[in-house]
PASENU-158557 format. One line per field, with one value per atom (N, C-alpha, C, O, CB): x, y, z; residue number from 1; residue in three letters; atom name. Coordinates in nm, 2 decimals. Glycine has a CB too. Layout:
<pts>
east = (X/...)
north = (Y/...)
up = (Z/...)
seq = (NUM/...)
type = (ALA/...)
atom = (CA/...)
</pts>
This chain:
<pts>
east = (-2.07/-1.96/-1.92/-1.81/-2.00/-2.04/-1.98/-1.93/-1.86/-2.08/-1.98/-1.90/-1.80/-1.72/-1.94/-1.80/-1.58/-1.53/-1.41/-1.49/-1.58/-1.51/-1.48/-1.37/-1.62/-1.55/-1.56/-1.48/-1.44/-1.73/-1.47/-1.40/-1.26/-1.18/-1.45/-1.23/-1.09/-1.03/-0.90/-1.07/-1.12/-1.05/-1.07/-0.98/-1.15/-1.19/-1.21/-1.12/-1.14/-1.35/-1.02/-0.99/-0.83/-0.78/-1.03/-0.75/-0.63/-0.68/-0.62/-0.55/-0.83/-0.87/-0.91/-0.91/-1.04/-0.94/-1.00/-0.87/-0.83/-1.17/-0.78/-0.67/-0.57/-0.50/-0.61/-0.56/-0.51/-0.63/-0.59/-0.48/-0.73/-0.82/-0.80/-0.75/-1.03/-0.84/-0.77/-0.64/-0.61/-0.74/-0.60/-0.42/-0.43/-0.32/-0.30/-0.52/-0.48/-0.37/-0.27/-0.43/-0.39/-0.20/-0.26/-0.16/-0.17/-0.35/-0.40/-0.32/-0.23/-0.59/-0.40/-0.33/-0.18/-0.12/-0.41/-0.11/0.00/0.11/0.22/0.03/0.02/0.15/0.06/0.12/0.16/-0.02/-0.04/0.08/0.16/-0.17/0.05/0.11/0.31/0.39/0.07/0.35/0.48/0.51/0.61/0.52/0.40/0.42/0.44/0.52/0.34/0.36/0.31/0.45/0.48/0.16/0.54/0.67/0.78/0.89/0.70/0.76/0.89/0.83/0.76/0.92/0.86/0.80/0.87/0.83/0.77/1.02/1.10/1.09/1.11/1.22/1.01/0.97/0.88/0.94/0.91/0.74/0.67/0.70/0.66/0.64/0.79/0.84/0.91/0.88/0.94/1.01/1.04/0.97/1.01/1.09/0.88/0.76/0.64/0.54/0.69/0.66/0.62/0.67/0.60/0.61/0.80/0.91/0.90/0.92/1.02/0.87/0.91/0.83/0.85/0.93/0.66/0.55/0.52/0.41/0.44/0.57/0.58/0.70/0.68/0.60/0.78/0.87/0.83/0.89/1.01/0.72/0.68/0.55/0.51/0.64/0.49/0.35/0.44/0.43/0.27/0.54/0.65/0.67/0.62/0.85/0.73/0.80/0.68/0.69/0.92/0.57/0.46/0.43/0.45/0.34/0.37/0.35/0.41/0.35/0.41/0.56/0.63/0.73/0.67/0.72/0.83/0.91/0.83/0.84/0.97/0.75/0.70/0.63/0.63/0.61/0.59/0.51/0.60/0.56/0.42/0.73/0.81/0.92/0.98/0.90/0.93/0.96/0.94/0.83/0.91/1.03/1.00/1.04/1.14/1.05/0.90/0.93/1.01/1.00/0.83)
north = (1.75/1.80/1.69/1.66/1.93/1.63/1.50/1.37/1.29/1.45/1.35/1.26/1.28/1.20/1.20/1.40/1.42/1.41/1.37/1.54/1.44/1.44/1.29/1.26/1.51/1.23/1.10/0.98/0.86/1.07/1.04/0.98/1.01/0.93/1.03/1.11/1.14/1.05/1.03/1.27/0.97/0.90/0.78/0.69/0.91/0.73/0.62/0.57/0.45/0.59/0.65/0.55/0.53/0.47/0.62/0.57/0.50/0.34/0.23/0.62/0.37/0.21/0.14/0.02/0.22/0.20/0.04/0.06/-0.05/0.03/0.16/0.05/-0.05/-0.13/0.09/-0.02/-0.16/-0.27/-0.39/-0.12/-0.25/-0.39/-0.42/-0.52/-0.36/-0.33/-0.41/-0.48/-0.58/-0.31/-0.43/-0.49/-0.61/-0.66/-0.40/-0.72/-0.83/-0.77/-0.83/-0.97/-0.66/-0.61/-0.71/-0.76/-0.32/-0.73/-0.82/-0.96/-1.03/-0.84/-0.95/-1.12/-1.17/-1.28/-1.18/-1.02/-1.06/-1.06/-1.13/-1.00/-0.93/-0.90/-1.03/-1.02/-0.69/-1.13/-1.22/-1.34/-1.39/-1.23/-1.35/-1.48/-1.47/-1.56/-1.46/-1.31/-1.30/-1.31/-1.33/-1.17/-1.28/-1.33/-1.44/-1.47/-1.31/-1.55/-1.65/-1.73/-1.81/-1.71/-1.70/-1.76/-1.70/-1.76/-1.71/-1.59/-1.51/-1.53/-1.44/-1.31/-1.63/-1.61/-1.52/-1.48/-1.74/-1.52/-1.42/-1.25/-1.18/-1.44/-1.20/-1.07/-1.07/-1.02/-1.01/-1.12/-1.14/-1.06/-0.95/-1.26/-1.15/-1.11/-0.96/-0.86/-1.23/-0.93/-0.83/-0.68/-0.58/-0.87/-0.69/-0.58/-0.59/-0.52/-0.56/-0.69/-0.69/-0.64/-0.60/-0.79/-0.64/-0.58/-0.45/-0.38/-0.61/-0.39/-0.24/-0.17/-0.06/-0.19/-0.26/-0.16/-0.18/-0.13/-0.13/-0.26/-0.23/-0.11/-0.04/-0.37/-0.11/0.01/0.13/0.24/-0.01/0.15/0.27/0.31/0.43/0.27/0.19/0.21/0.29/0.40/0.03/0.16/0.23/0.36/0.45/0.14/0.39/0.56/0.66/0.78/0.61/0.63/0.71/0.73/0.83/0.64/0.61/0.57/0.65/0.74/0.45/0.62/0.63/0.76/0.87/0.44/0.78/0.82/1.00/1.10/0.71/1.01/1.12/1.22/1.34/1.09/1.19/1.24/1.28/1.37/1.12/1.25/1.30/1.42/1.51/1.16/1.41/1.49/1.66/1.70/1.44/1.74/1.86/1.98/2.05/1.87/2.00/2.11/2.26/2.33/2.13)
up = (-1.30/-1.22/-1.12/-1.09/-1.15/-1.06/-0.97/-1.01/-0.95/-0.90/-1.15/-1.20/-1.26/-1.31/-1.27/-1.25/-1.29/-1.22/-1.23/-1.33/-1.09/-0.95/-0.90/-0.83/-0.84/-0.93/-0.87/-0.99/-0.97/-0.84/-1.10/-1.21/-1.17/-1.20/-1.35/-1.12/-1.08/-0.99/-0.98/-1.01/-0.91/-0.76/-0.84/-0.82/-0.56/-0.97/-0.95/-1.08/-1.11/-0.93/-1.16/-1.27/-1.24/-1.33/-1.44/-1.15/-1.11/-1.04/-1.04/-0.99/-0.97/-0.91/-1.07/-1.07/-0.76/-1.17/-1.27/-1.32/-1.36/-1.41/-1.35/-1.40/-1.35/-1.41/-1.47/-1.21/-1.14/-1.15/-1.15/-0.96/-1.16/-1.15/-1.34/-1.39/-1.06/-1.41/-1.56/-1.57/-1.65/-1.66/-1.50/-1.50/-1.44/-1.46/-1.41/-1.36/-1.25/-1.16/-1.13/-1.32/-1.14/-1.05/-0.89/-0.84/-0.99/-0.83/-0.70/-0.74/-0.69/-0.67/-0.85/-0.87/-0.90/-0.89/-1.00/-0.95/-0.97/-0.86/-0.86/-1.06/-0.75/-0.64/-0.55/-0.44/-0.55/-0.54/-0.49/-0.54/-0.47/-0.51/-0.64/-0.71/-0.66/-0.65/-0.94/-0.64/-0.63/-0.47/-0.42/-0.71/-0.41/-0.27/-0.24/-0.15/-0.21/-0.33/-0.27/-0.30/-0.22/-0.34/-0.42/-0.49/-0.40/-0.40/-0.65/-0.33/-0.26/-0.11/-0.06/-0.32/-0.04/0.09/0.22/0.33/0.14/0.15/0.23/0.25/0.35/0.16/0.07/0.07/0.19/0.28/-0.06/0.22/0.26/0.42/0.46/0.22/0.49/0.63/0.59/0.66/0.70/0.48/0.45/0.41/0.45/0.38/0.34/0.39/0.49/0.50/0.28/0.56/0.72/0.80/0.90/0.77/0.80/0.88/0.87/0.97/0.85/0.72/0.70/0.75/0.80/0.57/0.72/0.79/0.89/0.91/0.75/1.01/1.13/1.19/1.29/1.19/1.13/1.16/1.10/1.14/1.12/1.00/0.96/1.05/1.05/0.80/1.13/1.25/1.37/1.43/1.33/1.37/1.55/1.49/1.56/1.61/1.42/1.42/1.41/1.45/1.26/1.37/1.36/1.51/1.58/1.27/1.54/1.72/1.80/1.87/1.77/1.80/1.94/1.86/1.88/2.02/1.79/1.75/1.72/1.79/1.64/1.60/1.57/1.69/1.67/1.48/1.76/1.89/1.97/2.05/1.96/1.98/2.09/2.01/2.08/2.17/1.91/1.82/1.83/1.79/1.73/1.88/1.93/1.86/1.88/2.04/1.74/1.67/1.67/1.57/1.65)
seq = (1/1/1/1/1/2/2/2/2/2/3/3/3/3/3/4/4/4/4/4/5/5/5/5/5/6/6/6/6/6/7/7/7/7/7/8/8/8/8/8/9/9/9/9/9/10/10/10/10/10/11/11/11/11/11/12/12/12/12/12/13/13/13/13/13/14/14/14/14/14/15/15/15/15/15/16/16/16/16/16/17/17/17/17/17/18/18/18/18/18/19/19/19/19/19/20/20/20/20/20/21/21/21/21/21/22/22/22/22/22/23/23/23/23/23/24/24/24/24/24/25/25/25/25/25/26/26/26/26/26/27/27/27/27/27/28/28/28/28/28/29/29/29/29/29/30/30/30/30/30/31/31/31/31/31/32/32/32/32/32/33/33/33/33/33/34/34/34/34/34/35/35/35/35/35/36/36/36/36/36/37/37/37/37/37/38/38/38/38/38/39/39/39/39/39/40/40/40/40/40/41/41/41/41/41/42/42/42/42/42/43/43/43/43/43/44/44/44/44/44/45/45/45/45/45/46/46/46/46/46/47/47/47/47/47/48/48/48/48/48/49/49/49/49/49/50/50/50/50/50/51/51/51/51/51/52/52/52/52/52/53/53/53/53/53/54/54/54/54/54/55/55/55/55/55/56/56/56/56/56/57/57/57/57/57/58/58/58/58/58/59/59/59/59/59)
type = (UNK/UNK/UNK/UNK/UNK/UNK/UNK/UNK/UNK/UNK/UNK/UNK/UNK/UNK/UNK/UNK/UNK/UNK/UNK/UNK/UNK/UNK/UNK/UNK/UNK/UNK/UNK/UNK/UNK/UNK/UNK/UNK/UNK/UNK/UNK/UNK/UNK/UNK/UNK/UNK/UNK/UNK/UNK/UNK/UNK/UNK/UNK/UNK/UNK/UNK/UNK/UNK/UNK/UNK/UNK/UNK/UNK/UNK/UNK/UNK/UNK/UNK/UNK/UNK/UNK/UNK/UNK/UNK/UNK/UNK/UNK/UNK/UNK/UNK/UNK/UNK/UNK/UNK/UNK/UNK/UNK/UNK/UNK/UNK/UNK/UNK/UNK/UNK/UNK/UNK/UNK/UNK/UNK/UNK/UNK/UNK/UNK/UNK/UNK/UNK/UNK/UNK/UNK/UNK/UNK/UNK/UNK/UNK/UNK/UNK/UNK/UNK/UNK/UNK/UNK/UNK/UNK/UNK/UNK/UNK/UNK/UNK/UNK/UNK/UNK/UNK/UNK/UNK/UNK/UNK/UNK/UNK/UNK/UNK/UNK/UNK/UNK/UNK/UNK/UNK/UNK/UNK/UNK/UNK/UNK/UNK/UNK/UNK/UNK/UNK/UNK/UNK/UNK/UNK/UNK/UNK/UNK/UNK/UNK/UNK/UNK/UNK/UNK/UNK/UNK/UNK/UNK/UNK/UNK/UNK/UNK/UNK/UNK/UNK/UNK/UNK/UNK/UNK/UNK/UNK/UNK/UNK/UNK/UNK/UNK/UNK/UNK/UNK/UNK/UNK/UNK/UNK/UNK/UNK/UNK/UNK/UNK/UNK/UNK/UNK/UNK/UNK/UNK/UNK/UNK/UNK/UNK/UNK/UNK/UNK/UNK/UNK/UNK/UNK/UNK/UNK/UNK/UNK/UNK/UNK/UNK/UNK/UNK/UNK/UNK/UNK/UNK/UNK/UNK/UNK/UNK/UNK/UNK/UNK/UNK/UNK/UNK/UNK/UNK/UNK/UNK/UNK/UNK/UNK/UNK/UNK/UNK/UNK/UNK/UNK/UNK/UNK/UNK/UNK/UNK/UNK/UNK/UNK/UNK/UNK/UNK/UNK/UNK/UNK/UNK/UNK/UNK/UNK/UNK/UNK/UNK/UNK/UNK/UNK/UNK/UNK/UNK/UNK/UNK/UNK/UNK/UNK/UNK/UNK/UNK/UNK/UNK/UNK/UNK/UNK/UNK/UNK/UNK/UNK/UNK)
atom = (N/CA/C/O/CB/N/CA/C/O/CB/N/CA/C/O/CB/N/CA/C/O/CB/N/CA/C/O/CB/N/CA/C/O/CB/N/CA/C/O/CB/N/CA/C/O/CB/N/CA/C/O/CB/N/CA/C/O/CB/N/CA/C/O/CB/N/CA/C/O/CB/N/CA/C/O/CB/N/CA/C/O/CB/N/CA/C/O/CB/N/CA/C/O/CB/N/CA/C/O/CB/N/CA/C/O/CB/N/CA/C/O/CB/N/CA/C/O/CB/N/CA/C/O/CB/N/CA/C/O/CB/N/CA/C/O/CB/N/CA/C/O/CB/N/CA/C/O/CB/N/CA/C/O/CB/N/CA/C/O/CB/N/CA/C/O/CB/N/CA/C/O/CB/N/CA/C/O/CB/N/CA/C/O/CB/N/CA/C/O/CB/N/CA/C/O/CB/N/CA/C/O/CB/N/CA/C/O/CB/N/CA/C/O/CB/N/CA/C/O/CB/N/CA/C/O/CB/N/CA/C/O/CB/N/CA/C/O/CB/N/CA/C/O/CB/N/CA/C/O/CB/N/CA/C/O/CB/N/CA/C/O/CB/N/CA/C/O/CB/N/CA/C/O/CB/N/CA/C/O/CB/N/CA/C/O/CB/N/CA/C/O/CB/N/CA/C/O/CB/N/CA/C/O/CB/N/CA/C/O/CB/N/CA/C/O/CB/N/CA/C/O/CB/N/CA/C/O/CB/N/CA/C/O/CB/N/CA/C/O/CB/N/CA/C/O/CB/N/CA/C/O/CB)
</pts>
């Protein structure tokens, strides 16, 4: 029963590691240095609205 349980969380993680998917979203960073600042950008504005924005938010 626990290794079904734990087979559930763990085989979406081995097929990204079968895949090289690290190495590839590396390799496309390393060629696109512009994305780079571009999803830097997005998840600092997804921290701020969590932060500051959600919290003042009045159900």
């Amino acid at each position: 029963m626990m290794k079904r349980i734990m087979n559930i969380f763990l085989e979406p993680l081995k097929a990204f590691a079968n895949r090289n998917f690290a190495e590839k979203v590396s390799i496309y960073f390393s060629k696109n240095k512009w994305f780079t600042y571009v999803v830097s950008v997005i998840i600092t504005l997804i921290i701020l609205f969590f932060a500051y924005v959600l919290p003042n938010i009045a159900w």
